[in-house]
Each structure stands twice: as C-alpha cells, then as structure tokens.
N, C-alpha and C positions, 0 to 999 in steps of 0.2 A: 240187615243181614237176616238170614233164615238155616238153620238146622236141613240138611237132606230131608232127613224124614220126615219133618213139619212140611217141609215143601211139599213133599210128594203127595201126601194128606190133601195139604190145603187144596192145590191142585186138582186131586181127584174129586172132592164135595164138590167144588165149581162148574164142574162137567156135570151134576147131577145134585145137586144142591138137597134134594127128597134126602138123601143118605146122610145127611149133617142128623137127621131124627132117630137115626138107627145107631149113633153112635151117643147120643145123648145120656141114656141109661148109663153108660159108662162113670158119667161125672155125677149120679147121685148122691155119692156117699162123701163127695167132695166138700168140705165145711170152710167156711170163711169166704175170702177172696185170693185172686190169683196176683202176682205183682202188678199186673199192668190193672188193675183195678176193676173188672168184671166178674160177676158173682159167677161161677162154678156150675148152676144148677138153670137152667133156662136157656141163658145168653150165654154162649160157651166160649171162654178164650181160645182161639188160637193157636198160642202160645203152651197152652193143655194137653194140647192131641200127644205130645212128646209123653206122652202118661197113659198113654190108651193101646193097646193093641187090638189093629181094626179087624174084621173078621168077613166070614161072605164075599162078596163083589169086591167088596171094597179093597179087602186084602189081595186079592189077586190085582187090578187096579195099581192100586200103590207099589206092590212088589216090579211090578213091572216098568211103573216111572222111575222107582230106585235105582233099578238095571240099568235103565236109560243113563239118567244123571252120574252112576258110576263111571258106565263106560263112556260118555260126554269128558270127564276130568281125564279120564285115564289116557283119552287120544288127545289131550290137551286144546280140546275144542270148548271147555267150562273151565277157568280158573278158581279154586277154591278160595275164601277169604282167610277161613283157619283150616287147616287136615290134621286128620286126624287117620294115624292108620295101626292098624295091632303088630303083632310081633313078625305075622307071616305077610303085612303089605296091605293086607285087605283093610280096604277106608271101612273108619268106624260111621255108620249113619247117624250117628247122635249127635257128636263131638268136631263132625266137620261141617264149615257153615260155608254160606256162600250169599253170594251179593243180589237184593231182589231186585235186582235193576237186570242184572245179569238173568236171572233165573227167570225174573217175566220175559226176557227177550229170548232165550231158549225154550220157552212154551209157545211161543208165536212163531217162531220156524217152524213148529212142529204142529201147528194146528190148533194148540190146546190154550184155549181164552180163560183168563184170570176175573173171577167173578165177587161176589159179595166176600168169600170166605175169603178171599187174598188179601180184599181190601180192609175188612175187619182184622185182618193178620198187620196191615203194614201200622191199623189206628194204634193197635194196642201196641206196636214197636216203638211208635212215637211216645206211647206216653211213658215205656218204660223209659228210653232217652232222656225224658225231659224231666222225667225223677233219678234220672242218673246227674243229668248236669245240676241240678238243684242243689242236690247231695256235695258233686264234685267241687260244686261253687263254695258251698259253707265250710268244707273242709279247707279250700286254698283260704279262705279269707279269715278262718282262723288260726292257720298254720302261720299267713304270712302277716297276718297282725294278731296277734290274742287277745287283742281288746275286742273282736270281734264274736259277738255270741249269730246263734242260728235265729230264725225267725219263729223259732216257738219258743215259749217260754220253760217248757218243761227240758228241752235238749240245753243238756250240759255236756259240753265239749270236753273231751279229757287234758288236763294237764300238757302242753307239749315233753316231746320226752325229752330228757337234758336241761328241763328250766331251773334255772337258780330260785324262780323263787319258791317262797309255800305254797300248800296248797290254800291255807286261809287265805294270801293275799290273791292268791288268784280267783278264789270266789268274790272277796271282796272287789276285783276286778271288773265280772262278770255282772255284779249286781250295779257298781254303779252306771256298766256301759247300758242297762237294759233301763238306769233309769235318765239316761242321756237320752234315749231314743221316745223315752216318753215324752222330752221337753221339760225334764226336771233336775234340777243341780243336786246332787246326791252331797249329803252332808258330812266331810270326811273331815278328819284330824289327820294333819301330816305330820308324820312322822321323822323327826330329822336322821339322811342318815349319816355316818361317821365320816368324817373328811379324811381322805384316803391321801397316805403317807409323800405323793408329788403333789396331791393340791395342796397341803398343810407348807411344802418347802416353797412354796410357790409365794402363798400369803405371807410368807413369813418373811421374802425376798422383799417382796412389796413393801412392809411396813419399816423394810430397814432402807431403801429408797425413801420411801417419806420420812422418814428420821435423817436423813443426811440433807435432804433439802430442808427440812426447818433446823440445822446445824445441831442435830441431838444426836450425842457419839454413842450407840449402843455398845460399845466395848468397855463404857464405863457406866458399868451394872446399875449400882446402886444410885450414884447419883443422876444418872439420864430417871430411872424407875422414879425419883423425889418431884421430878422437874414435871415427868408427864404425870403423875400423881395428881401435882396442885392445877395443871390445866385442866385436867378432868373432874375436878371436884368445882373447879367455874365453868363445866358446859352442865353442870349436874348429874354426871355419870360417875358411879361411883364403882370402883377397882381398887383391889389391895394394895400397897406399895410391893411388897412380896411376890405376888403374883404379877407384878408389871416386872418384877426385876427377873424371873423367872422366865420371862416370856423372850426379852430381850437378849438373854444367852441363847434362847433357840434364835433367833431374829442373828444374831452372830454367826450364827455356825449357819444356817442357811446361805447369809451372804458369802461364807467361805469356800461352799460347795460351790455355789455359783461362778465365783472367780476362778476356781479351776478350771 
C-alpha cells in the first residue's frame, strides 16, 4: 500500500529523477534511521517524503497528480485501501492509502512510468512487512505458548495479562526456555504442587479399593491402621500407626461420596 501523497511524490521524481537532489536538503537534520531501515541523509526513504513539503516544479507537479488521484476515487474509477476523509468529505491526503498494484496501473493509463523512486518505495515496503511479520510472529508464539521467548536475548516479553502465575516463575520460565534452545538442560528443583481437593478424593478412592481387595476393612480404624502398620515396617517403609489410622477415616468418607 502507499499513502496519496507519497504516491504522488514518488511518482513525480520518476518523471524527473534530477528533482529527488532538490528535495534532499529537506532530510538534513533528519538523525538516526527511518523504519524501513535507510539512513535519512544520502539514500533517502521513500517512505520520508510524507515529512517534506515539496516546493518549485515540484509542488505544482504533485498538486496536480493529487487532483488527479482525488477525482480517480471520487468517480470511483481508484478504489481506496483505507479513506480517510474530514468533517466536510474532503479525503485526507495522508491518512488514505491505496493499493500499488492499483496505483502503478492507473499511472500506465495515463502515461506516467514508475521508475527507480517507486521501486525503492515498494523495497522499503517489503522490508517494513517483513519487520512487521517478524514482530507479529514472536508475539502469536508467545501469546499462544509462553514458553516461547523472541530471538534476542535482551526481548523479554511481558507477562500475559490474566496469568496465574508469578512473575518469578515466569522469568524462571523464560530463562530455562533460552537455555533449552542453546542445547542445555537447565538445572531446576521441582516444586511439588498441592494435590487439589478431587484428585486427593480420587486417591483416596483408590486406596480403599485396594484395601477391599487385600480384605482390609477401613471402617475399622484402628485395627486395619495396626495390620498395614506391620506390612509396612517389612517393606521398610516407615509410617505412624496414627497417621495410617487417620488416613483411613479420609479413605472412608471418600468411598462414601463415591457411592452416592
């Protein structure tokens, strides 16, 4: 996609390519780079002209392709990709874009050949896309798995919103997935967590099934607790009597939920 008035620009240098040196001075004082990655001062983005008001030839020129491409949408001979229009209708030249597939084929009905500056316009389009999808990618594959860090080391991904966990465990997340990817088992303590109130009635089901199949009545506390006591003291596991007899009144009331 391309901006009207980037279009009209690009367009115009093309027909006279000498006029890209007369607008150059413009981008002097310009420091850094532009997003699509072209320094400001020499090699001029494209994508910049949207920052310059042209002047001379130039500006009559472009005014005049504006015109054009205005009244092109308005008899609905140009479809816009986005419009943009103010309060009284009149399309905004900034904020409405249009398709350069569309926009090269309405400079060819009309005579006017797309040259260096267009194509320098579509490289820099590509590479903002292809930093847009980059972007777009690391965000889905953190979103949709959070074990997922980006391919730098210094990009820490925020928290998702709504996670239950912390934020410690989620760094500690982060750090061992970056040391997975190096080919390294990251050295962790697991943490046990608390057996949550249906898988506790669940085990607790279980153990009083296997106590009815080895004939041990858990409804009779103490002496079932004496009997698995001394089996357990000849596998060499050692358990309280107390806490076995304890166990077996939950071990009860489990099987009694069950049978409702």
């Amino acid at each position: 996609m391309i901006r009207l008035r980037t279009a009209a620009i690009c367009i115009c240098l093309d027909q006279d390519s000498n006029l890209e040196e007369d607008i150059a001075p413009f981008f002097a004082t310009v420091e850094g780079r532009s997003p699509s990655g072209f320094k400001c001062s020499g090699k001029i983005d494209p994508h910049a002209y949207l920052y310059i008001e042209p002047t001379g030839n130039l500006a009559i020129d472009v005014e005049d392709v504006l015109n054009a491409l205005v009244d092109s949408i308005d008899r609905g001979l140009l479809q816009p990709t986005v419009r943009r229009v103010d309060l009284q209708g009149a399309i905004n030249l900034v904020d409405t874009w249009i398709s350069t597939r569309d926009f090269y084929q309405w400079c060819k009905e009309r005579g006017l050949e797309t040259g260096e500056v267009c194509e320098k316009y579509d490289t820099c389009e590509f590479s903002i896309f292809d930093h847009a999808y980059h972007n777009a990618n690391d965000l889905r594959k953190f979103y949709e798995a959070p074990f997922c860090v980006g391919e730098h080391a210094d990009w820490r991904p925020a928290r998702p919103f709504g996670s239950t966990i912390s934020e410690d465990e989620y760094d500690q997340m982060l750090r061992e997935n970056i040391l997975l990817k190096m080919g390294l088992v990251p050295d962790r303590t697991v943490e046990q967590r608390p057996i949550q109130a249906k898988e506790r009635n669940v085990l607790l089901a279980i153990i009083g099934v296997l106590c009815n199949e080895a004939k041990i009545d858990v409804g009779r506390h103490a002496k079932s607790a004496a009997l698995i006591k001394s089996m357990s003291d000849l596998m060499g596991v050692t358990i309280g009597e107390t806490t076995i007899e304890d166990k077996l009144k939950l071990v009860a009331e489990a099987l009694a939920k069950r049978r409702t």
